[in-house]
C-alpha positions in Angstrom: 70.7 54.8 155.9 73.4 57.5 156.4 73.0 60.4 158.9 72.7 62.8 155.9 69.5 61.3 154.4 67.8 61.4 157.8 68.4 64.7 158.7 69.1 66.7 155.0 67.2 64.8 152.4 66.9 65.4 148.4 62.9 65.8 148.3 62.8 69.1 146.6 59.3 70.2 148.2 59.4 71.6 151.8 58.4 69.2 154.2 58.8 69.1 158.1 61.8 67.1 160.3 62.0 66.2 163.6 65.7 66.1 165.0 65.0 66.2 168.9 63.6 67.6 171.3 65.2 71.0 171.7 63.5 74.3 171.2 60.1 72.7 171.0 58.7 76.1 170.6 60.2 77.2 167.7 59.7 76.3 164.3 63.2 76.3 162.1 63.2 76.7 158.3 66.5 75.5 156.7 67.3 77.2 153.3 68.8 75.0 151.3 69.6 74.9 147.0 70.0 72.6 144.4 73.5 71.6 144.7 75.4 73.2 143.1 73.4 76.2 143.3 74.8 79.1 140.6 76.6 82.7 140.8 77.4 83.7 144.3 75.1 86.4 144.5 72.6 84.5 142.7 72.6 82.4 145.9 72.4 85.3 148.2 69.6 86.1 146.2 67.8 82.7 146.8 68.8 82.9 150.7 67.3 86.7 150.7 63.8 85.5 149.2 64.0 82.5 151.6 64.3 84.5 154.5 61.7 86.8 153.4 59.8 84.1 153.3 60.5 82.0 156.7 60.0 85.7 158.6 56.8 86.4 157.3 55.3 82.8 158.6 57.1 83.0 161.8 60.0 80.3 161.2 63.7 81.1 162.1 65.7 80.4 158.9 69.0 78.9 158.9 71.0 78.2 155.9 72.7 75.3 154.6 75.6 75.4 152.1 77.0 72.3 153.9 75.1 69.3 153.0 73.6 71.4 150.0 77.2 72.2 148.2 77.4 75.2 145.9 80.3 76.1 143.4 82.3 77.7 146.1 82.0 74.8 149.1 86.2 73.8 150.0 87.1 70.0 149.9 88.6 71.1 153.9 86.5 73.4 156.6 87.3 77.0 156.4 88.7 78.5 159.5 86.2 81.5 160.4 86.6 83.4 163.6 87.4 80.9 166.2 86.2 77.8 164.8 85.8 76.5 161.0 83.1 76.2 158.4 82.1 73.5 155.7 78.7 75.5 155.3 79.8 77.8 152.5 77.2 80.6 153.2 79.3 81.2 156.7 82.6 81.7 154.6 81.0 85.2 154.0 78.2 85.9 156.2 76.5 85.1 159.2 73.7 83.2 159.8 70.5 85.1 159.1 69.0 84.8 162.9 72.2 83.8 164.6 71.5 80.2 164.7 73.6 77.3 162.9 73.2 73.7 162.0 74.9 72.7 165.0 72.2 74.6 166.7 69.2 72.8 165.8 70.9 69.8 164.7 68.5 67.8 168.0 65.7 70.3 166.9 61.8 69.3 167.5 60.4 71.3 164.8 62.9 71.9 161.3 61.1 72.0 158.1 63.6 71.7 155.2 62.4 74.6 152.7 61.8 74.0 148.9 64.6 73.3 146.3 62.7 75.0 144.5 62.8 78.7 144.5 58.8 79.9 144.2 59.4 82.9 146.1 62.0 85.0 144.1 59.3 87.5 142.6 58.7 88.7 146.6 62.4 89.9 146.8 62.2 93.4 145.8 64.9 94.0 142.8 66.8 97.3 143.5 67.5 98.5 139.4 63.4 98.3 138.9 62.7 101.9 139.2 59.4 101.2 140.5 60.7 99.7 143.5 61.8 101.3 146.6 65.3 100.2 147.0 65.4 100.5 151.0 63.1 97.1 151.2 66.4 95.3 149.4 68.6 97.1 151.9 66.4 96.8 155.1 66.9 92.8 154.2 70.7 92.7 153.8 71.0 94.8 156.4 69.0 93.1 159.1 69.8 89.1 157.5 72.7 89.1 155.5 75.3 90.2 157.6 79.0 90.4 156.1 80.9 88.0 159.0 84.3 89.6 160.4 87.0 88.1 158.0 84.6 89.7 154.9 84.5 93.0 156.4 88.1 93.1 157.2 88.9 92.0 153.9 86.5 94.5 152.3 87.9 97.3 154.4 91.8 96.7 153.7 90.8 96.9 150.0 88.9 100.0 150.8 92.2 101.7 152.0 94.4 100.3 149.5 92.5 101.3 146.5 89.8 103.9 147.5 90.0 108.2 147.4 87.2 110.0 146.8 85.0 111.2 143.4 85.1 108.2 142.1 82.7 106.4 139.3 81.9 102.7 139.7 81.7 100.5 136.2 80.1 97.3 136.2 80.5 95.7 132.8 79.7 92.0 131.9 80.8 90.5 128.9 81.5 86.7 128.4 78.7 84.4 129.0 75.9 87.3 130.0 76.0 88.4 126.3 73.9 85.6 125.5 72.5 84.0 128.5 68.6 83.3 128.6 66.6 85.2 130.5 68.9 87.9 131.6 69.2 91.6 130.9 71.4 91.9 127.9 74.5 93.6 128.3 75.8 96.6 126.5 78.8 96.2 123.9 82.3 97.3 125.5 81.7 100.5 122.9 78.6 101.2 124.4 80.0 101.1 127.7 83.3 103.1 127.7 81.4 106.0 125.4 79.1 106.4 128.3 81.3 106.4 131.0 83.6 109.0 129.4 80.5 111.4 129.3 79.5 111.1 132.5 83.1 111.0 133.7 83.3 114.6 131.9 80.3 115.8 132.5 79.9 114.9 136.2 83.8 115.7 137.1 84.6 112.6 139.0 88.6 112.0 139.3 88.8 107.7 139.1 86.8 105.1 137.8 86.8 101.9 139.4 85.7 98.8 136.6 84.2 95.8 138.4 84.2 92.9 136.1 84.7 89.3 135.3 86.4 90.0 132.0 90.5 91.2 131.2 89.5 92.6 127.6 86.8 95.0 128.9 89.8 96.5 131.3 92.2 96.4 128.3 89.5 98.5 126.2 89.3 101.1 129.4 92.9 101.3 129.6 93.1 102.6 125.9 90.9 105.7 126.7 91.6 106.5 129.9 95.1 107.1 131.7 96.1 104.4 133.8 96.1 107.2 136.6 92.6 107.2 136.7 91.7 103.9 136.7 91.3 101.8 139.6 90.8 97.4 139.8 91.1 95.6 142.0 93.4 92.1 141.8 90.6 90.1 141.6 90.8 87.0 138.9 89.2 88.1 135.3 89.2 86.1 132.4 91.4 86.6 129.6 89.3 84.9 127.1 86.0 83.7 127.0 84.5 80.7 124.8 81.6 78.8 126.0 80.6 78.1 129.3 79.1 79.8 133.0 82.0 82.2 134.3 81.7 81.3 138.1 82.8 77.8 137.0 85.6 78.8 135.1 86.8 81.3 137.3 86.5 79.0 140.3 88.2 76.3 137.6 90.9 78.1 137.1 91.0 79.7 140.8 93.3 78.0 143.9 90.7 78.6 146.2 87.1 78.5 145.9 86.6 80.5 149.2 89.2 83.0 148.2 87.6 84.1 144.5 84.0 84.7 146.3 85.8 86.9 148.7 87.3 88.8 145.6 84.5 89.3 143.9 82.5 90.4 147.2 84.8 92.6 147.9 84.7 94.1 144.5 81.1 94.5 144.6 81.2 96.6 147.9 83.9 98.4 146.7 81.1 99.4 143.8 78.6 100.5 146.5 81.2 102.7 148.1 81.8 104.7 144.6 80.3 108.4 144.1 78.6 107.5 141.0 77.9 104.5 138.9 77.3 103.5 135.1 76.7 99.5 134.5 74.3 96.9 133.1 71.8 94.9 134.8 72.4 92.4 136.5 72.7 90.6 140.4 75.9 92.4 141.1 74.4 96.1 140.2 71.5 95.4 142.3 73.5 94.3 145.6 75.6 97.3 145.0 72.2 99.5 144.9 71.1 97.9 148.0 74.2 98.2 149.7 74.3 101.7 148.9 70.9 102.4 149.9 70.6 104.8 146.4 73.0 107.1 148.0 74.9 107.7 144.7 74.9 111.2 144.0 74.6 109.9 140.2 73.5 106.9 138.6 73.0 104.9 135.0 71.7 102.0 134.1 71.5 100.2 130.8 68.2 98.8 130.1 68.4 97.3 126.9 65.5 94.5 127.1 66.0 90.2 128.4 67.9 88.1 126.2 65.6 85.8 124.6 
C-alpha cells in the first residue's frame, strides 16, 4: 500500500491517524476537499469553516491542497519564499496556525477532517445584512494570512493601477446566470445603469470592474470614458457557452498558480475601492471582509437564488 493511502486516505468522514510520535500533546486537524475542490474562493471558504471548526474543539488545523488536488494544484512545486510548494493552499497563503504537512507528517494525534463540508452554515457570510461582518474579517485576519509573494503581487498592482475615489464593480455573467443554488446575477443593463447613478450621485472619479467576463467590460467601455475606467490584466473570457469558469479560465490559462494570483489580486484590489456596486457572490463577500465594511458606500444586488 502506497505512502499516500496510509497517511491521506479517501474516507470522506473524519477519522483519527497516527503518524508518530511527535507532539503527543496536540491534536492536529487536516483540512482537506474533494479533489478537485471548486472556485478558488469557494475553497477558502471551505478552509475558513474548517478552521472555525478545528479552533472551537481545540485541534490545530493544517491544510492540504497537496495530496487533496484542486483546480489550481501545478504538475511541478511552486517556489514560495525560500523553498517550494505542491500544497496549493501555500501558493497564496500561509498555513492557518503556522504548521505544515512536513510538520506533523510523524505526528501522534492527526485526525483527517470530513470531505464533506457540514460546517459551512457556522461561517458567518459578510453580504447577509444581519450578520456582523467583523466575525468574517476577525477569521481571515487571524487564519488566512496572504503569504509574501501574494502581498507583493497585490501591492505592485495597487501602485500601478490605484488613485483615489474610486468605485469597485463586481459583475458575473457566464455560468453564475444560471447556476443552482446561487444568488442570481443582475443583467449587464442592470448593472451599468446602477453604477452610473451612484457614480454621479456619489462623485467618485474611476471605476474599477472586477470580473471574469470581456463583454461586461466591452458594455462599460461604451458608457463610460476609457479614462475612467480601470482593469486589471487579469484573463476574462471572451465568450461564454456551457461550462464552470474556473475550469475554462485555468483551461485556457499557462499557469494554474498564476490565474489564482490574478484573480486574488483583483479581488483585494475591490476591497481597497471607496465604494462598491456588485452582485452576490464569494468574491463580494471576501472583499466585504477584507474591508472590514469600511466603504464609505455600498450596493448590493439581491435579486433571490437561482432555482
Amino acid at each position: 500500500m502506497s505512502k499516500y493511502f496510509v497517511k491521506y486516505d479517501m474516507m470522506e468522514n473524519e477519522h483519527i491517524k497516527h503518524f508518530g510520535e511527535n507532539y503527543p500533546d496536540n491534536t492536529f486537524y487536516v483540512i482537506r476537499r474533494k479533489p478537485l475542490g471548486a472556485g478558488l474562493l469557494s475553497n477558502v471558504n471551505w478552509v475558513l469553516s474548517h478552521v472555525n471548526y478545528a479552533v472551537l474543539k481545540g485541534y490545530i488545523p493544517v491544510v492540504n491542497m497537496k495530496d487533496y488536488k484542486t483546480l489550481y494544484n501545478e504538475n511541478v512545486p511552486i517556489k514560495i519564499g525560500a523553498g517550494e510548494t505542491s500544497n496549493a493552499w501555500e501558493y497564496f497563503f500561509e498555513q492557518p496556525c503556522g504548521y505544515s504537512l512536513e510538520n506533523i507528517k510523524n505526528a501522534k494525534n492527526v485526525i483527517l477532517g470530513s470531505s464533506e463540508n457540514h460546517y459551512i452554515d457556522e461561517l458567518p457570510n459578510p453580504i447577509d445584512e444581519n450578520e456582523d461582518i467583523s466575525k468574517y474579517y476577525d477569521l481571515i485576519s487571524k487564519y488566512c494570512k496572504f503569504n509574501f509573494e501574494t502581498i507583493s503581487e497585490i501591492e505592485s498592482k495597487k501602485r500601478r493601477f490605484f488613485g483615489k475615489n474610486i468605485l469597485g464593480v463586481l459583475y458575473r455573467g457566464t455560468d453564475y446566470k444560471t447556476a443552482k443554488e446561487h444568488y442570481t446575477p443582475p443583467s449587464i443593463e442592470l448593472m451599468i445603469q446602477k453604477t452610473r447613478d451612484v457614480f454621479q450621485q456619489e462623485k467618485f472619479d474611476h471605476i474599477f470592474i472586477c470580473t471574469e467576463d470581456q463583454s461586461a467590460v466591452n458594455e462599460f467601455c461604451k458608457v463610460f470614458t476609457k479614462e475612467r475606467i480601470i482593469v486589471s490584466e487579469s484573463k476574462r473570457l471572451k465568450e461564454y457557452h456551457t461550462g464552470r469558469v474556473p475550469e475554462i479560465i485555468l483551461k485556457n490559462s499557462s499557469s494554474a498558480y498564476k490565474a489564482g494570483l490574478d484573480y486574488l489580486t483583483d479581488i483585494y484590489l475591490l476591497s481597497q475601492c471607496d465604494g462598491i456596486v456588485a452582485c452576490k457572490c464569494n468574491g463580494t463577500s471576501f472583499a466585504l471582509a477584507l474591508n472590514n465594511n469600511k466603504y464609505r458606500f455600498s450596493y448590493f444586488f439581491d435579486l433571490g437564488v437561482n432555482s
